[in-house]
C-alpha positions in Angstrom: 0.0 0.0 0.0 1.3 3.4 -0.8 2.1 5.8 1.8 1.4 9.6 0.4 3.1 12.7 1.6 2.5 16.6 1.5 4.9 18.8 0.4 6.1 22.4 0.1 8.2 23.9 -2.9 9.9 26.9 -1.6 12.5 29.9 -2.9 15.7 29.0 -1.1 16.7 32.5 -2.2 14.4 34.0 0.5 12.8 30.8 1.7 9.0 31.9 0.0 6.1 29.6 -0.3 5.6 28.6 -3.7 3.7 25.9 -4.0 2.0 23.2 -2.1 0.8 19.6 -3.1 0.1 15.8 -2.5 2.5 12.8 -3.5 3.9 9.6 -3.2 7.2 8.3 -4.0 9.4 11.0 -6.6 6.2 13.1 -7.0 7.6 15.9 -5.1 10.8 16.2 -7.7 9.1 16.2 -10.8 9.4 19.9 -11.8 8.3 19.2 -15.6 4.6 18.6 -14.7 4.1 22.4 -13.9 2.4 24.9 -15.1 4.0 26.7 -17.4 4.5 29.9 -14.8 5.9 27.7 -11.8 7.5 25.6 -14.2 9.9 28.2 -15.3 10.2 29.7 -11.8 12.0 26.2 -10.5 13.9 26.3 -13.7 15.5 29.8 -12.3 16.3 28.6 -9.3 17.7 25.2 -10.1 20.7 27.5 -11.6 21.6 27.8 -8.2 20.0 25.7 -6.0 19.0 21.3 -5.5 15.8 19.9 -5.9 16.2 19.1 -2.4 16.4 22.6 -1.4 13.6 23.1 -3.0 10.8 20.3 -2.2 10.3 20.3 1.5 8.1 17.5 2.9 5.6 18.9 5.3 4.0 15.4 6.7 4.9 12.2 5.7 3.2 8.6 5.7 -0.6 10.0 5.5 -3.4 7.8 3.8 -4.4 9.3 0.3 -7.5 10.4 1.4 -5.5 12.2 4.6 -3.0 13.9 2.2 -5.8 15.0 0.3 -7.6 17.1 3.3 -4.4 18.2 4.3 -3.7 19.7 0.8 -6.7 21.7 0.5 -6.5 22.8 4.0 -2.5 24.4 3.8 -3.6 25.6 0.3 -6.6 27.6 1.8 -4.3 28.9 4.4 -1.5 30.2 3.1 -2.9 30.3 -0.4 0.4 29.6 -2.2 1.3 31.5 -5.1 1.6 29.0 -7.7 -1.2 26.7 -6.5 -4.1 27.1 -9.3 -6.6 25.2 -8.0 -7.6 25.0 -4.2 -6.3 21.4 -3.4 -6.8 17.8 -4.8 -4.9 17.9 -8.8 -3.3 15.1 -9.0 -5.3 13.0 -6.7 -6.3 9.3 -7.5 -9.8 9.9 -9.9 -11.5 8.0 -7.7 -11.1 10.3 -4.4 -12.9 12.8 -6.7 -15.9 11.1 -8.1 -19.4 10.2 -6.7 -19.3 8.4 -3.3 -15.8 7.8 -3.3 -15.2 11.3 -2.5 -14.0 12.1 0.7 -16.7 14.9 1.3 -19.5 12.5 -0.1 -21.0 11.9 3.3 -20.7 15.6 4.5 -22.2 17.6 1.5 -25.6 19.6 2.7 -28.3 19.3 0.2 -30.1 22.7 1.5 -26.4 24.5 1.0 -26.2 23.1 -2.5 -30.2 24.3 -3.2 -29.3 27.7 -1.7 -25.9 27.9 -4.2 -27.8 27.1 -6.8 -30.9 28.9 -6.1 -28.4 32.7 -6.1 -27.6 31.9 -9.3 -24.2 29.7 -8.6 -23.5 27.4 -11.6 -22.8 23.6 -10.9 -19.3 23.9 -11.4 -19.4 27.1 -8.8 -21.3 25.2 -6.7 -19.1 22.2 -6.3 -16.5 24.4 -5.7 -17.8 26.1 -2.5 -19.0 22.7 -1.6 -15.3 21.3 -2.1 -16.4 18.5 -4.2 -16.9 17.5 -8.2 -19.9 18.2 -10.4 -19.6 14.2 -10.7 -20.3 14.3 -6.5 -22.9 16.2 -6.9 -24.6 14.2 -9.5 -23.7 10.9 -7.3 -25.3 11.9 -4.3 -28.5 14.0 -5.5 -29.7 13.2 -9.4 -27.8 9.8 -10.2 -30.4 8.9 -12.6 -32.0 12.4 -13.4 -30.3 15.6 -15.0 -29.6 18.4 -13.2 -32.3 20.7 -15.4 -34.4 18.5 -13.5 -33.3 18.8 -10.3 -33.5 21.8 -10.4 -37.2 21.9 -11.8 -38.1 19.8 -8.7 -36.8 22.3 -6.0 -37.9 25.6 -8.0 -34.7 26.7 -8.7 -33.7 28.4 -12.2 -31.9 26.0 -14.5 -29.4 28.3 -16.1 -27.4 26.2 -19.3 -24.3 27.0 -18.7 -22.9 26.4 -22.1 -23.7 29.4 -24.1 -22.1 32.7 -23.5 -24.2 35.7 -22.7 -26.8 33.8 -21.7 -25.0 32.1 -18.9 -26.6 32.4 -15.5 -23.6 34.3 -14.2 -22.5 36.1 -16.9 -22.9 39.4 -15.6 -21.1 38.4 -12.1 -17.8 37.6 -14.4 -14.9 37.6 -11.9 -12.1 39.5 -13.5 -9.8 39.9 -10.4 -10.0 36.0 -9.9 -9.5 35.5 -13.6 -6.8 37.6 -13.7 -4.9 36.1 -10.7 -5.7 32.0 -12.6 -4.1 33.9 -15.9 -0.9 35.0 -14.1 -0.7 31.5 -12.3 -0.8 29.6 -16.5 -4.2 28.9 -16.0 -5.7 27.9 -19.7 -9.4 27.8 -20.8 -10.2 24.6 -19.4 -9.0 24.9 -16.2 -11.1 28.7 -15.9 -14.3 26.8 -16.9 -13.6 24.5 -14.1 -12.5 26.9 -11.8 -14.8 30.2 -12.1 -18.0 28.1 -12.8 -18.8 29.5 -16.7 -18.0 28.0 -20.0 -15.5 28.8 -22.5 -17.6 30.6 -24.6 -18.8 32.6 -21.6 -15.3 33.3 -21.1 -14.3 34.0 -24.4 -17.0 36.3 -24.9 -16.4 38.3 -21.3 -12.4 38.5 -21.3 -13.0 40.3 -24.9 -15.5 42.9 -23.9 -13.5 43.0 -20.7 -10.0 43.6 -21.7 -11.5 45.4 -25.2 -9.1 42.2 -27.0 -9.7 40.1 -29.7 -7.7 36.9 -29.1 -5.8 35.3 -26.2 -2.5 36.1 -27.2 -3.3 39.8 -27.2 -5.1 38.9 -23.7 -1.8 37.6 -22.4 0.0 40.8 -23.5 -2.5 43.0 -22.2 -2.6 41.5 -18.6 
């Protein structure tokens, strides 16, 4: 049985937190699977410095399911600079789907009503909830949709796959998408992350930024 770890990358230079995440065996050495940002960050300080000085082990011989917690709790505490997401990349699939998920049991069906009744999408719901859409689906419609979940608990079903039309398309988080930009987030990982499709996105960083296309996005931010 593996034992799992969490770990701390650091600046030896002045001893900053850079990044924090879950692993097993090598995991915590393996600077190519980066983002591109932190990624190039290591790369600078590797002229100078070990992996070893580097990579810090924070607690050692955890269950996976105990790394995971403790992940997501560091990562919401000291909010590391190069951490995208807020814990759990990485993670065996299975910790993050339906009732394998470590929250499964403790998930409130009146908070995830209430989320979705102000107008959260699914995907901003499972965030706050600190699960996956796939959870969600699991534990309250595993054999419905969620248009008709919602349609049972009089709640507006917004589809969240068409721009403009987008339930929370007019509560577009630009600071937040800013901050996932500057930390190599990509499209996919914003749809996931801010709760609104790529064509939501598309059509809200262009009006937002007055930009026509991602690279002059990149440029302009």
């Amino acid at each position: 049985m593996n034992r799992f770890y969490v770990y701390k990358l650091i600046n030896p230079y002045n001893n900053s937190l850079l990044y924090i995440g879950k692993g097993t065996n090598k995991r915590r050495f393996d600077f190519k699977l980066r983002n591109n940002h932190l990624r190039n960050k290591l790369n600078k300080i590797l002229e100078k410095y070990n992996k070893e000085d580097i990579s810090v082990i924070i607690e050692d011989h955890l269950t996976s399911e105990d790394a995971y917690k403790l992940e997501i709790e560091l990562i919401a505490k000291y909010n590391p600079r190069y951490n995208i997401c807020r814990g759990g990349e990485g993670i065996d699939p299975a910790l993050v789907k339906g009732e394998k998920n470590v929250n499964y049991k403790q998930i409130d069906k009146n908070e995830y009503i209430k989320l979705l009744s102000e107008g959260k999408s699914n995907g901003e719901a499972a965030t706050e909830l600190g699960v996956s859409q796939n959870t969600l689906k699991s534990k309250f419609y595993p054999k419905s949709t969620l248009k008709q979940f919602c349609k049972d608990h009089a709640i507006q079903y917004y589809n969240t796959q068409s721009g403009n039309k987008n339930g929370n398309y007019k509560m577009f988080p630009k600071e937040r998408f800013v901050e996932l930009i500057k930390k190599g987030a990509g499209l996919t990982l914003l749809e996931k992350e801010l709760g609104l499709s790529k064509r939501c996105l598309i059509i809200k960083y262009r009006e937002e930024f007055n930009v026509s296309s991602w690279k002059d996005l990149l440029e302009k931010i």
